[in-house]
C-alpha positions as CSV (number, residue, x, y, z in Angstrom):
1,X,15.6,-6.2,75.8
2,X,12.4,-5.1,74.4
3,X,14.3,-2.1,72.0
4,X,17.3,-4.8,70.9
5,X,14.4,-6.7,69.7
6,X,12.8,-4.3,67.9
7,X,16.3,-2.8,66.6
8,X,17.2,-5.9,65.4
9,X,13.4,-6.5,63.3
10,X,14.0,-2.7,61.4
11,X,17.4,-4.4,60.1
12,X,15.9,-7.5,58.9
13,X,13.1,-5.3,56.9
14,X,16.1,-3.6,56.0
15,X,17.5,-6.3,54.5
16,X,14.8,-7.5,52.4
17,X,14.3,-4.6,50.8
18,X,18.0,-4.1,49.5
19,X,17.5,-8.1,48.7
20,X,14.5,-7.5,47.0
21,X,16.0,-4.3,44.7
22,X,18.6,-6.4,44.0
23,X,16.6,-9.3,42.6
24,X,14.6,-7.0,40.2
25,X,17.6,-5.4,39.0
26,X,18.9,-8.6,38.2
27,X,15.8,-9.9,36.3
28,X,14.4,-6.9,34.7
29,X,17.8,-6.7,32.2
30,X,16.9,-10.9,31.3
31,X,12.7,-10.1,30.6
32,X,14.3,-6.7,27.9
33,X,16.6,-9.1,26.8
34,X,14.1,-11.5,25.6
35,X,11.2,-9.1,24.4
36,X,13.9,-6.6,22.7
37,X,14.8,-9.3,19.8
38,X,10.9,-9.9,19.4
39,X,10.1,-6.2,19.3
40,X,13.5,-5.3,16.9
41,X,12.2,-7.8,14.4
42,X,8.8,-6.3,14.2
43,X,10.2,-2.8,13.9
44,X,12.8,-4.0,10.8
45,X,10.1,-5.7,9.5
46,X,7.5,-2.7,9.1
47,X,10.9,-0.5,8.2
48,X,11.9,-2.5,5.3
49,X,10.2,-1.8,2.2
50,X,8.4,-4.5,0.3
51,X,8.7,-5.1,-3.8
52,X,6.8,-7.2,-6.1
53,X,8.3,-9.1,-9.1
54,X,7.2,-11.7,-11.4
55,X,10.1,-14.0,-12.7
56,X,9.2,-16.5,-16.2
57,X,11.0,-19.5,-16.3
58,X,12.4,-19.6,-19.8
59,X,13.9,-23.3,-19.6
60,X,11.9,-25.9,-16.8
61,X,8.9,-26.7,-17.5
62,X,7.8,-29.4,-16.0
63,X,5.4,-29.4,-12.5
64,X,8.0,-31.6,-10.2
65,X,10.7,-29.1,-11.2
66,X,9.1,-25.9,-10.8
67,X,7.6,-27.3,-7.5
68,X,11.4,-28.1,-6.6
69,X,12.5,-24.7,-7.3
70,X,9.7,-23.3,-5.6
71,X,10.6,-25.3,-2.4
72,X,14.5,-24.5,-2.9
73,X,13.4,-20.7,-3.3
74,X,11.0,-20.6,0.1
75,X,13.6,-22.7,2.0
76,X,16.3,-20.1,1.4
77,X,14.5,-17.0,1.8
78,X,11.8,-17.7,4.5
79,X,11.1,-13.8,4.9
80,X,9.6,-13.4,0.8
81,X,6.5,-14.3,0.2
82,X,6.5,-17.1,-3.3
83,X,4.0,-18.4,-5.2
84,X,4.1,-20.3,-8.8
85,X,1.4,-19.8,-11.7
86,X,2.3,-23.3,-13.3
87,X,0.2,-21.8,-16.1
88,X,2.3,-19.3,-16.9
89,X,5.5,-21.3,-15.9
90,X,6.1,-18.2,-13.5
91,X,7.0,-17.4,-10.0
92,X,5.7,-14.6,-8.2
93,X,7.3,-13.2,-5.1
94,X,7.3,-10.4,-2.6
95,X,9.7,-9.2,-0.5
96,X,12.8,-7.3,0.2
97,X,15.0,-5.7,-2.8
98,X,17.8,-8.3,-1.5
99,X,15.6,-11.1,-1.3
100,X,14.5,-10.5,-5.3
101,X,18.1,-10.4,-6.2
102,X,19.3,-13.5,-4.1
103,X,15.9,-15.4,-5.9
104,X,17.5,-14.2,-9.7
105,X,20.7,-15.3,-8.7
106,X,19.0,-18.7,-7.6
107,X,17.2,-18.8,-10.6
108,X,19.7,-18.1,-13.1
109,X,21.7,-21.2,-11.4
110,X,18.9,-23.8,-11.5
111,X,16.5,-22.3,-14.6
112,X,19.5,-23.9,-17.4
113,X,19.4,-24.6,-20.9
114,X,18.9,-28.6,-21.4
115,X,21.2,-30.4,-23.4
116,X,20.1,-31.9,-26.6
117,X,21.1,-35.0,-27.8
118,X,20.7,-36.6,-31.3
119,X,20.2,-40.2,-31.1
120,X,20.4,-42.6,-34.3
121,X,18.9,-46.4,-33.8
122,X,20.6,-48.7,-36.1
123,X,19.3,-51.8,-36.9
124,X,21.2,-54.6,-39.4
125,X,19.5,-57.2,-40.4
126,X,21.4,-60.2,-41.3
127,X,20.6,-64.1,-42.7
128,X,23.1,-66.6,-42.5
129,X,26.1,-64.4,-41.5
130,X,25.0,-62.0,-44.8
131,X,23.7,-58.4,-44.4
132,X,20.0,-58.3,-45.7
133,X,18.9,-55.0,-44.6
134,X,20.5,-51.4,-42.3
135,X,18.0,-49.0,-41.1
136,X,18.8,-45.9,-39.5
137,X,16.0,-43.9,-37.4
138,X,17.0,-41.0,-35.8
139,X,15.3,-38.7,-33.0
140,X,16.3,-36.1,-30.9
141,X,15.7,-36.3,-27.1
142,X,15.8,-33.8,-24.4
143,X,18.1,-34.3,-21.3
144,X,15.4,-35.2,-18.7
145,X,12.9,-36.0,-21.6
146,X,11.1,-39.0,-23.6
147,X,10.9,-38.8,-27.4
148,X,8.4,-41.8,-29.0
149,X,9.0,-43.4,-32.6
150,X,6.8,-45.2,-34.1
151,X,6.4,-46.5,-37.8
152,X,4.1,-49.1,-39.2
153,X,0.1,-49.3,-39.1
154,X,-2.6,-50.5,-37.5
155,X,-4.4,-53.3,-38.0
156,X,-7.9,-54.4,-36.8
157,X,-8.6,-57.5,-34.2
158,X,-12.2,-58.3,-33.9
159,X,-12.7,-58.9,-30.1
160,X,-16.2,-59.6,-30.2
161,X,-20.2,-59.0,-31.2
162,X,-23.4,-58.8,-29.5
163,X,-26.4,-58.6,-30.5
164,X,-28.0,-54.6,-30.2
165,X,-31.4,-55.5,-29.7
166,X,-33.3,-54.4,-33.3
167,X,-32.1,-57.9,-35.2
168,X,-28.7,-56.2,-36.1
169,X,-25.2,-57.4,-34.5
170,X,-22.6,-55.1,-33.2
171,X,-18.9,-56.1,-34.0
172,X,-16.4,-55.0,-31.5
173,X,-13.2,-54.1,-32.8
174,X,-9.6,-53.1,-31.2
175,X,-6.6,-51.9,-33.1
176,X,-3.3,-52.7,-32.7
177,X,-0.1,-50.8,-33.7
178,X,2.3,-53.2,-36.1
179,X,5.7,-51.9,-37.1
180,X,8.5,-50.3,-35.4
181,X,8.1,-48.0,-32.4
182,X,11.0,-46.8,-30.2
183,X,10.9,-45.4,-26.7
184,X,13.6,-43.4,-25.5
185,X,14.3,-41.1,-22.3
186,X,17.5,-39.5,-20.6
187,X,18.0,-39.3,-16.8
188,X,21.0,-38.2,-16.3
189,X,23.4,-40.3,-17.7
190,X,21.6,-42.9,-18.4
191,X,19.6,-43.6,-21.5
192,X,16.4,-45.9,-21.1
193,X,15.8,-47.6,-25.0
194,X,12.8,-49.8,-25.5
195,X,12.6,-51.2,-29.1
196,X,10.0,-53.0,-30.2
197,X,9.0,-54.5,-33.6
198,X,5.3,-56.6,-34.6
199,X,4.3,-57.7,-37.5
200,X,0.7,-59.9,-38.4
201,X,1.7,-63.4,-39.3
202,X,-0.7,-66.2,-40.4
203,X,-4.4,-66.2,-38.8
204,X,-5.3,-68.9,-36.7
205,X,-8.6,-70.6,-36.4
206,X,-10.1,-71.6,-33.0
207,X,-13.8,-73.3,-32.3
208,X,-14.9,-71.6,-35.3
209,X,-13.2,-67.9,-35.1
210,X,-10.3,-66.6,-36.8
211,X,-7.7,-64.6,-34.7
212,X,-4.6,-62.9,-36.0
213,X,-1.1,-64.0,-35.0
214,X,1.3,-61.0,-34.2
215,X,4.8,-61.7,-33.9
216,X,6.5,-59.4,-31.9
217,X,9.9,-58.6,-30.5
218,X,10.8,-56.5,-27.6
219,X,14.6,-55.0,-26.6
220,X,13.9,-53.2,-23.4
221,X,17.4,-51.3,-21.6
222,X,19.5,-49.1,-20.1
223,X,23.0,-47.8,-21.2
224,X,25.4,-44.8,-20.6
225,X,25.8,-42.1,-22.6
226,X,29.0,-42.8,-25.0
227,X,29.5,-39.6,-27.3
228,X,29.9,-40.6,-31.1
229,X,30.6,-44.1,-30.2
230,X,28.0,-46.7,-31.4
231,X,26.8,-48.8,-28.3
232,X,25.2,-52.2,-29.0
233,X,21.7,-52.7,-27.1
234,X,21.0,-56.4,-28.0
235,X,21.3,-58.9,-30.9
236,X,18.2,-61.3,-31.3
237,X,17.4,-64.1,-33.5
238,X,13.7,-63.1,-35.1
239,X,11.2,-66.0,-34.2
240,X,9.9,-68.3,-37.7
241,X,12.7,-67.3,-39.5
242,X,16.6,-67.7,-40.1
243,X,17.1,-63.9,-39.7
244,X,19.2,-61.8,-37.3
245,X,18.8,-58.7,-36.0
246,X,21.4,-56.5,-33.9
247,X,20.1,-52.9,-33.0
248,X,22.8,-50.3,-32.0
249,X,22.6,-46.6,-30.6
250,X,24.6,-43.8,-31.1
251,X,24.8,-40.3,-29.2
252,X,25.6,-37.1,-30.0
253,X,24.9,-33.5,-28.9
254,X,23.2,-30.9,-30.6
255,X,24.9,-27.7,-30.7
């Protein structure tokens, strides 16, 4: 009974040895499968060669759009290393030879000439239903830009005095822009215009001071762009007077 026993023990070791083998041979293919893809990208890494290029942007130059291109450039090649000298309006970058040619192609796609547009404010003043006065004022505006107008002069508004301490008064005195100034901007499609005209009218006297009047008038808007076509902003009667005053954009492109 005693040798059954012991016959039947040696299997059982038997057993969980080939049980054992088995499960190694199992796992041992997983744990190379899992440290071969880590170990691969190391080895391509140190094998591919590593260039250095700087690239000038010849047409964006403002921050938010080289930091957008910078962002676009990082996100599509993670391996390159990219940095931007605002400075220089550059963008410096190391990595593979494909990497530098995917970033040019990027670049040339997204660095574009701007379009120019010419835009012509007219204004046609009228009294009674009679033309009295057309000015044209013309100014050429970036797509994606601001250009700023402004005609006139500036006048003087004593704000206040003091007295400086050595038996002389101080006058305090702000200026004010009178005239014409024009405020325009392209986003796109859309063009912002803000018009706006002053002019001094009669001083007024209060407890003892005299303070200038300014009239003013403000046409603040957006439109579409409408190629050649004259688009009306806003008509307005001009306050202490019978006038009338419609103001009118038109757009073309620069070639």
């Amino acid at each position: 009974m005693r040798s059954i026993l012991d016959e039947t023990a040696k299997r059982l070791r038997c057993i969980g040895l080939f049980a054992g083998v088995v499960l190694a041979m199992m796992i041992a293919p997983n744990a190379s499968a899992q440290t071969q893809p880590a170990e691969q990208k190391a080895a391509e890494a140190k094998q591919v060669p590593q260039v250095y290029e700087t690239i000038f942007l010849t047409n964006v130059t403002q921050q938010q759009e080289v930091n957008d291109i910078q962002t676009d450039l990082r996100n599509m090649l993670p391996r390159a290393a990219i940095y931007t000298a605002m400075s220089q309006n550059a963008i410096s970058m190391r990595g593979s030879e494909e990497d530098l040619e995917r970033a040019k192609k990027i670049l040339s796609e997204l660095d574009r000439p701007r379009k120019v547009y010419r835009l012509t404010y007219t204004i046609i003043e009228s009294d009674g239903g009679k033309p009295t006065r057309t000015e044209h004022f013309s100014l050429v505006v970036v797509a994606g830009g601001r250009t700023i107008l402004k005609q006139g002069a500036r006048a003087p508004i004593v704000t206040g005095s003091f007295d400086a301490g050595s038996g002389k008064s101080e006058t305090q005195v702000q200026y004010v822009d009178l005239g014409l100034s024009i405020d325009a901007s392209l986003d796109g499609e859309r063009l912002h215009s803000k018009v706006e005209q002053s002019s001094q009218a009669d001083d007024k006297t209060m407890a003892g001071v005299t303070d200038p009047m300014i009239r003013q008038t403000v046409l603040d808007g957006m439109s579409n762009l409408s190629m050649g076509k004259p688009i009306v902003l806003g008509t307005l009667d001009i306050p202490g007077t019978t006038r009338h005053e419609e103001i009118a954009v038109a757009v073309e492109l620069v070639p």
